[in-house]
C-alpha positions in Angstrom: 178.9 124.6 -71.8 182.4 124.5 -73.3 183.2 121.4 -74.9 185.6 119.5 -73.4 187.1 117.7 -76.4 188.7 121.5 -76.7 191.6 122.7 -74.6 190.5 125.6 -72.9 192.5 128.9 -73.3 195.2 129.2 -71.0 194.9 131.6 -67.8 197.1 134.7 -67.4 196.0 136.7 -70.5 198.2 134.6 -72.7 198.0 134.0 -76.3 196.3 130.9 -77.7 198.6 128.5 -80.1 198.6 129.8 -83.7 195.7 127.4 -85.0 196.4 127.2 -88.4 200.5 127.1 -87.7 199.7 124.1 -85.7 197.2 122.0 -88.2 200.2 122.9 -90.9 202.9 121.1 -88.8 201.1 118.4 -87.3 199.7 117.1 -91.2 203.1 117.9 -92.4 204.8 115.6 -89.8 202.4 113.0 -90.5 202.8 113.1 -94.1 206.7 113.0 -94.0 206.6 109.8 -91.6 203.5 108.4 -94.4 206.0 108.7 -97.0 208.5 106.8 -95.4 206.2 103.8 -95.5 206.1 104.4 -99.2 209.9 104.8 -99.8 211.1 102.1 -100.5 208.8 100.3 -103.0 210.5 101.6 -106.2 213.1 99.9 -105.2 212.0 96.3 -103.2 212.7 94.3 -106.8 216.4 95.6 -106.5 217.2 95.1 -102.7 218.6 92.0 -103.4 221.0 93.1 -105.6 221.6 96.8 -103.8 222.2 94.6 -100.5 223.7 92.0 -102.2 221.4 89.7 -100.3 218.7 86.9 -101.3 215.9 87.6 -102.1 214.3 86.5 -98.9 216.0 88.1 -96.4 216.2 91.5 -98.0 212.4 91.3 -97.9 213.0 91.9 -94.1 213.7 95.6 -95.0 209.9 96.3 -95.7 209.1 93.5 -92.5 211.2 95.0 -89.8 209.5 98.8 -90.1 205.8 96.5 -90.1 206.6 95.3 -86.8 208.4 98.4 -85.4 205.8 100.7 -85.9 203.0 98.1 -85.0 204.9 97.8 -81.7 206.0 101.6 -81.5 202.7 103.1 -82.2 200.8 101.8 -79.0 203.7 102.8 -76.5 204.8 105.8 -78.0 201.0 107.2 -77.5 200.6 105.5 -73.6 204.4 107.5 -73.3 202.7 111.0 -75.0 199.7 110.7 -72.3 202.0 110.3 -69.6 204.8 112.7 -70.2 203.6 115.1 -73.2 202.5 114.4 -76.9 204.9 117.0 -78.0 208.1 115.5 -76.6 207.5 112.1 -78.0 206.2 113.2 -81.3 209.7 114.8 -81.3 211.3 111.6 -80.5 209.6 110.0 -83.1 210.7 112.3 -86.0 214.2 111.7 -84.5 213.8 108.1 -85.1 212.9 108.7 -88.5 215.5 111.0 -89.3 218.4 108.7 -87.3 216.6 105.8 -89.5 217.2 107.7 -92.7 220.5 108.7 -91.5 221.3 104.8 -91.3 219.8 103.6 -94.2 221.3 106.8 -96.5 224.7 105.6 -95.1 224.2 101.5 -95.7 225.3 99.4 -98.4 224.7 95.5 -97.0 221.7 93.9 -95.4 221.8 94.7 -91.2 222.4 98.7 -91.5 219.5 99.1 -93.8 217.0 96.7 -91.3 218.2 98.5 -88.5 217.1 101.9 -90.3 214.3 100.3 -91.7 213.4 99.9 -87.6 214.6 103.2 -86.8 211.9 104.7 -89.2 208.8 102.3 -88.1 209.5 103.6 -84.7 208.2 107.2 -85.7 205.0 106.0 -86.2 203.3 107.0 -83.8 203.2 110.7 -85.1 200.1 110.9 -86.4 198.0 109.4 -83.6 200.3 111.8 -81.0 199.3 114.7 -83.7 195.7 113.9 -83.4 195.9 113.7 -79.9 197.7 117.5 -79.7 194.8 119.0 -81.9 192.7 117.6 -79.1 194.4 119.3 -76.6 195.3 122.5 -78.5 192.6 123.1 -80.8 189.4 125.4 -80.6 186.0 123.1 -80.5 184.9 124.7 -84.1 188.5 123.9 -85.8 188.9 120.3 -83.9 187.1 118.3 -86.1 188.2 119.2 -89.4 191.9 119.6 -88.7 191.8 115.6 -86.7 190.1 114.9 -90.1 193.4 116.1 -92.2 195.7 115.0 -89.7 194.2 110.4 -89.6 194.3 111.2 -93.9 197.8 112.1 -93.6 199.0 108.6 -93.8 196.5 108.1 -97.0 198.2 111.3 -98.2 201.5 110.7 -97.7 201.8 107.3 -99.5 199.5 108.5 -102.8 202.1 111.8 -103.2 204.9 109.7 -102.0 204.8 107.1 -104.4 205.3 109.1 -107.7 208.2 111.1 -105.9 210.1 108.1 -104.7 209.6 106.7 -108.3 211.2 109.4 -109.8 214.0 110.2 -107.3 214.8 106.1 -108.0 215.0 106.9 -111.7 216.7 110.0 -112.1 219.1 109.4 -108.4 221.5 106.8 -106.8 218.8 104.7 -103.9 220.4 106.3 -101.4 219.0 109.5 -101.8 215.9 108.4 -101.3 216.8 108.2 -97.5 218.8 111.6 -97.3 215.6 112.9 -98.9 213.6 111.4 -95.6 216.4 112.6 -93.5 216.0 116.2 -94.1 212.1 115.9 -94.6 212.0 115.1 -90.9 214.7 117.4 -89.6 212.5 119.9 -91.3 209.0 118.6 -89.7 211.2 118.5 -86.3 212.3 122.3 -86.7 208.7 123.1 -87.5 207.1 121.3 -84.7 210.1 123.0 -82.1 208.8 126.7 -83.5 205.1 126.4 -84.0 203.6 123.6 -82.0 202.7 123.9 -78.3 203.9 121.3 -75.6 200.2 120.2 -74.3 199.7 120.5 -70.0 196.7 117.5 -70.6 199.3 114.4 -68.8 198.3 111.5 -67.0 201.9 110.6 -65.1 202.0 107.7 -63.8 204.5 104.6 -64.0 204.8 102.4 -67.4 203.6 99.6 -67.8 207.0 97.8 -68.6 205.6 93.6 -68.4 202.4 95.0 -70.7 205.0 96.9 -72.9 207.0 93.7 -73.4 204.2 91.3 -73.6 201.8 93.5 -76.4 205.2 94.1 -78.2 205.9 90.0 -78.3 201.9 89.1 -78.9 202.0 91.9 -81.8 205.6 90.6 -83.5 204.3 87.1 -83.4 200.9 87.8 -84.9 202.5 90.4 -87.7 205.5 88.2 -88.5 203.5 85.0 -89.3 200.9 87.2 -91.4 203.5 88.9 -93.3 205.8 85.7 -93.9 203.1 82.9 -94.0 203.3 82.9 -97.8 207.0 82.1 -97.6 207.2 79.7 -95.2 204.2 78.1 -96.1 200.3 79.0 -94.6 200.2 75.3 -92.8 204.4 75.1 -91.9 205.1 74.4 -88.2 206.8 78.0 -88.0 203.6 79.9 -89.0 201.0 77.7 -86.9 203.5 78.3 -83.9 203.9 82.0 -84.2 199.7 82.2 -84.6 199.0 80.0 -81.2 202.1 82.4 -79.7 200.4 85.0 -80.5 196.7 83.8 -79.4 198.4 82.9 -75.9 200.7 85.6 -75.3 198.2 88.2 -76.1 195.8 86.3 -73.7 198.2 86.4 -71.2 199.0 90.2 -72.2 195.6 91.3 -71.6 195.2 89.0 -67.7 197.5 91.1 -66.8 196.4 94.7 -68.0 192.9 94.2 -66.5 194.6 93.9 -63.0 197.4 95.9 -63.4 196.9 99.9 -62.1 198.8 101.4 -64.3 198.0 99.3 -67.9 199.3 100.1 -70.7 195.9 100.1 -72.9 193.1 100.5 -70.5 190.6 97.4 -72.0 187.8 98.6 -69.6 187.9 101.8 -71.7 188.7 100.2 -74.8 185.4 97.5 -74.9 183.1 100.2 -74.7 180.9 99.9 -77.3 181.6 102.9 -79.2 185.8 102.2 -79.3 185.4 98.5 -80.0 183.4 98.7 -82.7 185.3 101.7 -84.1 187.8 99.7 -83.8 187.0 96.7 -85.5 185.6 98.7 -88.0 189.4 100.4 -88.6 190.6 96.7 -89.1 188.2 96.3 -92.6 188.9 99.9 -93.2 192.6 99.3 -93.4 192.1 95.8 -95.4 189.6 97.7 -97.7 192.4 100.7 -98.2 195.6 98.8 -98.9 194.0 96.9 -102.1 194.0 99.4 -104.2 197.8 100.2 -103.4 198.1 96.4 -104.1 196.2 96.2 -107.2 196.5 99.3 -109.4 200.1 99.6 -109.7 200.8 96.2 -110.5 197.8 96.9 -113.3 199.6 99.8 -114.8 202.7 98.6 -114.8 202.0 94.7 -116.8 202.9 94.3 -120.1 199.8 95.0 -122.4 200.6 92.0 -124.3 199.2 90.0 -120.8 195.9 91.3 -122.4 194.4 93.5 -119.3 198.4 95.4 -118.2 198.7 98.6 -119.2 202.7 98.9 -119.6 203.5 101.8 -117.8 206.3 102.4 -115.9 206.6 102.9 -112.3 206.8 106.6 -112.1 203.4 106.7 -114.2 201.9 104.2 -111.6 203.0 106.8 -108.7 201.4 109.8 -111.0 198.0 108.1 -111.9 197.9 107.1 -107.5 198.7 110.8 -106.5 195.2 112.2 -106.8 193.8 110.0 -104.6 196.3 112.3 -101.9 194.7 115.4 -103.0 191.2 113.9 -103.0 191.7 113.0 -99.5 193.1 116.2 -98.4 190.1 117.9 -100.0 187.4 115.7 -98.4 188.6 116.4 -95.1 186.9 119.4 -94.3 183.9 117.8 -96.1 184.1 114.5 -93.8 184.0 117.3 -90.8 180.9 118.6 -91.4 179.1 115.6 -92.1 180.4 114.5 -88.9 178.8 117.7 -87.5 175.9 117.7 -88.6 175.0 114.0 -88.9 177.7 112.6 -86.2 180.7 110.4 -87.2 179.2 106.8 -87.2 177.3 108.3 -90.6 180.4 109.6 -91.3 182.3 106.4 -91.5 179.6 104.0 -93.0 179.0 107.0 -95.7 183.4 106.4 -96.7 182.7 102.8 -96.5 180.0 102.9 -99.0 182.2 105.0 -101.4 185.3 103.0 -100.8 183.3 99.8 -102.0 181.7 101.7 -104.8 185.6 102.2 -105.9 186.4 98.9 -106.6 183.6 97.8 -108.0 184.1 100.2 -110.7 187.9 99.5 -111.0 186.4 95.8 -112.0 183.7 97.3 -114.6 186.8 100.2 -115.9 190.3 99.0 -116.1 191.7 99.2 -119.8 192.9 102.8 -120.0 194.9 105.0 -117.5 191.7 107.2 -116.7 189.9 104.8 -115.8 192.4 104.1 -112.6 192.8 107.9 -112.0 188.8 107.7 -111.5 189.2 104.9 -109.7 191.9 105.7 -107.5 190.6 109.3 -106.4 186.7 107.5 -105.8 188.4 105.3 -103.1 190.8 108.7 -102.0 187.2 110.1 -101.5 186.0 107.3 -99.2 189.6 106.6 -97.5 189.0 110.9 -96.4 185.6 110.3 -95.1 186.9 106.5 -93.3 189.5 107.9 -91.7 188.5 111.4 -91.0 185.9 110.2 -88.7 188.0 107.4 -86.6 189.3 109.8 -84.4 186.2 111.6 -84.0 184.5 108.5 -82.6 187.6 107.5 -80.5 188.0 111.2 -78.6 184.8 111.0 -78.2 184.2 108.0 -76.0 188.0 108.3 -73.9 189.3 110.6 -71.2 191.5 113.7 -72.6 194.2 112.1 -70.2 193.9 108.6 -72.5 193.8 110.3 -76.4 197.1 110.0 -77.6 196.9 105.6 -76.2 193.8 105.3 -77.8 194.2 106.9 -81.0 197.6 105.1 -81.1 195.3 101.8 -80.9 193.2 102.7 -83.1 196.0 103.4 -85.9 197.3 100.0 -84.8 193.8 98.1 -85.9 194.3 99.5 -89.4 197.8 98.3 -90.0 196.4 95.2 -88.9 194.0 95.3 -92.1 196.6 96.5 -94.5 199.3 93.7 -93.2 196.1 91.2 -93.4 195.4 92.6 -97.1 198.9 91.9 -98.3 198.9 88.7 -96.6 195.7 87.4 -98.4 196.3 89.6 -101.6 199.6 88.0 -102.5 197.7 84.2 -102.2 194.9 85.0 -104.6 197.6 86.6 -106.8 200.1 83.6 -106.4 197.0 81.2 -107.0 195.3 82.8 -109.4 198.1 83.2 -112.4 198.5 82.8 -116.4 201.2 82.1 -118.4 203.1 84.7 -119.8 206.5 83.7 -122.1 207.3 81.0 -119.4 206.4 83.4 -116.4 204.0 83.0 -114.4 202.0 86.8 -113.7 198.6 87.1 -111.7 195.7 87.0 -114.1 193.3 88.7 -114.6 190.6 87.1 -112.7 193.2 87.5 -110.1 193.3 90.7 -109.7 189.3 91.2 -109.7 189.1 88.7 -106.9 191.4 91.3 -104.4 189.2 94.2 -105.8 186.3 92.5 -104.9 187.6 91.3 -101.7 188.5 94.8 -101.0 184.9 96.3 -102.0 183.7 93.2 -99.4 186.0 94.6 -96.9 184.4 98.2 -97.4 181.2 97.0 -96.8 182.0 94.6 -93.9 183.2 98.5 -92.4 180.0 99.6 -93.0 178.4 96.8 -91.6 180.2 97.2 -88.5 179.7 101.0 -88.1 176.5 100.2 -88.0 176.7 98.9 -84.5 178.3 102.5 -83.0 176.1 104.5 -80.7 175.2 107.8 -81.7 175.8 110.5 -80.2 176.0 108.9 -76.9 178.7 110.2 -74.0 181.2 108.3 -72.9 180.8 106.3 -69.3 183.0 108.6 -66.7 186.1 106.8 -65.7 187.8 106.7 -62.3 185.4 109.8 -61.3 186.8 112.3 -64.3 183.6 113.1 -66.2 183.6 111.8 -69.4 184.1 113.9 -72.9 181.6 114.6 -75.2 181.1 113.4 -78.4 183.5 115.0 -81.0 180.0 117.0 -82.5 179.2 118.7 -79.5 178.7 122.1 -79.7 179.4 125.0 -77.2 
């Protein structure tokens, strides 16, 4: 029996997609739209001044692609399942390049958020990428190349963050963004040679009131997590953009449980084996983003503070960057521990390794090794974490619903990440010492978000615990269900 989680080869005699042409275009594309996410931190201490803008509102630059991509990435992968991955992972990369285009070209506030927007739009390329090795893909090359494809966004922000560094230090800002620009005009060139169009479609109509309504639940929710620490945790703006987002997505998800067409199928996505994947994803995300919190601000201290290392930025980037190879090495690794032993063991083995990371950044952080070691320990766990999210989800959802529920799935970890900066930055603004007048997060500070992200890691784990194994998927609306992601021909 074939396995279904495989597209079949096509009838007529003709050739199958060039495997490892495909797995090289997909990763690429999701690195390139990983790095955007990473662009602009070299320079978020000088928006201000490059925007000539306070302080506050240039902050919106990094806020606006938060909430564009946590509303793109759900729609963009209901649109790929309806009307074909390939075309809308096209339109995403055309967003990004547009976005760069915009922000390469901008010198005041507006232009850069609107290219900042532009750029979260895209994405929803990874999860559409995933969903075309589903489609595409031999069974014995699925797993490992889904694997590569979810680290991509780990990988993209550890290489990214050196290279933006040094373009920053050596190059006017702007070329930071025509350096994105022609990144994704390449990846779009790439994908239009190399990379199949999939036949796998549900049609259908979109849901348009869901669209709207997860887009306004999602905005309010993100918003007051990202911006609570500026307006104040307990201020009447915050509190009212929590119970908006309490009630709107109550509302949202009334109406996609009686709607035909919905926009996330929620009878598909409480199964046991999504759900829990999912909530797993949430403390997977929270567990990942601390170390991109922690470490570099670390490095870069003064060592006079005591426990900072002084190093500059670009240093910062280079000690981070191994944890991106790390990760791109464990994927193959991360596949065959999903075959063998299934992804749930899979996940709760990353989790494990991912908390074992931090606790050992608390034991070693007085000299630059020790935060290479630290940084490519939690690489290692982030590859096994998110090589075997997709594994789970394909495994438990209709071919004709990957591309929505891998796009979910991506959603529930930038959920943790915009949680982890959210409660990061009030143990570090709490939790402070003196320094010539300043006040600088201490050094208790710091260990309390390591900690809380080793606690996260094992919350994951905890979590995982609770997946089925190796249990098929429920058939839905008569289409038998898929295998699990480990079945075998």
């Amino acid at each position: 029996m074939s396995d279904p989680l495989a597209q079949p080869a096509p009838a007529g005699g003709s050739a199958p997609p060039r495997t490892n042409a495909v797995v090289a275009v997909l990763a690429l594309a999701g690195i390139v739209v990983s790095l955007m996410q990473t662009l602009v931190i070299p320079i978020v201490p000088e928006l201000p001044r490059l925007l000539d803008a306070p302080a506050s509102d240039a902050a919106w630059a990094v806020t606006a692609t938060l909430l564009a991509a946590a509303v793109a990435t759900p729609v963009v992968g209901r649109l790929g399942d309806m009307f074909g991955k390939r075309r809308m992972l096209l339109v995403s990369a055309v967003m990004l390049v547009v976005g760069s285009l915009v922000c390469a070209l901008s010198d005041s506030l507006v232009p850069m958020v609107v290219g900042r927007v532009l750029q979260g739009l895209a994405s929803g390329v990874i999860p559409l990428g995933i969903s075309i090795m589903r489609d595409e893909l031999p069974a014995e090359r699925l797993a490992s190349a889904t694997a590569l494809m979810s680290a991509s966004l780990g990988i993209g922000g550890a290489l990214g963050l050196p290279a933006a560094a040094l373009i920053a230090d050596n190059f006017d800002w702007h070329t930071l963004f025509w350096t994105s620009a022609v990144l994704g005009a390449v990846a779009i060139v790439l994908v239009l040679l190399f990379v199949p169009e999939s036949q796998v479609r549900s049609g259908g109509r979109f849901d348009l009131v869901g669209g709207l309504g997860m887009a306004a639940g999602l905005v309010c929710l993100l918003l007051g997590i990202s911006k609570g620490a500026d307006w104040g945790w307990t201020s009447g703006t915050t509190l009212g953009l929590f119970t908006a987002a309490v009630v709107v997505l109550l509302a949202w998800g009334w109406w996609e449980l009686r709607v035909e067409q919905p926009l996330v199928d929620l009878r598909t996505t409480a199964r046991r084996q999504v759900l829990v994947t999912n909530l797993a994803s949430i403390a997977v995300g929270f567990a990942m983003f601390a170390m991109s919190l922690v470490l570099p601000q670390l490095l870069q201290l003064p060592e006079r503070t005591g426990y900072g290392l002084g190093r500059s930025m670009l240093v910062a980037g280079l000690v981070m960057a191994p944890s991106g190879l790390v990760m791109m090495a464990t994927a193959p690794v991360s596949a065959a521990v999903s075959k063998a032993k299934g992804p749930k063991v899979t996940l709760m083995i990353g989790a494990l390794i991912v908390a074992a990371g931090y606790v050992l950044n608390i034991l070693l952080m007085s000299e630059v090794w020790h935060f290479v070691l630290v940084s490519c320990v939690i690489g290692a766990g982030i590859g096994f974490t998110y090589g075997s999210m997709p594994a789970l989800i394909m495994g438990a959802v209709p071919a004709s619903e990957t591309a929505a529920a891998n796009s979910l799935n991506t959603l529930m970890r930038s959920i943790g990440t915009s949680s982890a900066s959210a409660v990061a930055g009030v143990v570090l603004a709490q939790m402070t010492t003196d320094f010539g007048g300043y006040a600088l997060p201490s050094e208790d500070g710091f260990k309390v978000v390591l900690a809380l992200g080793a606690g996260a890691a094992l919350l994951a784990f905890a979590v995982a615990s609770f997946i089925p194994r190796h249990r098929p998927a429920a058939p839905v609306g008569g289409t038998p269900a898929p295998a699990p992601v480990t079945a075998k021909s």
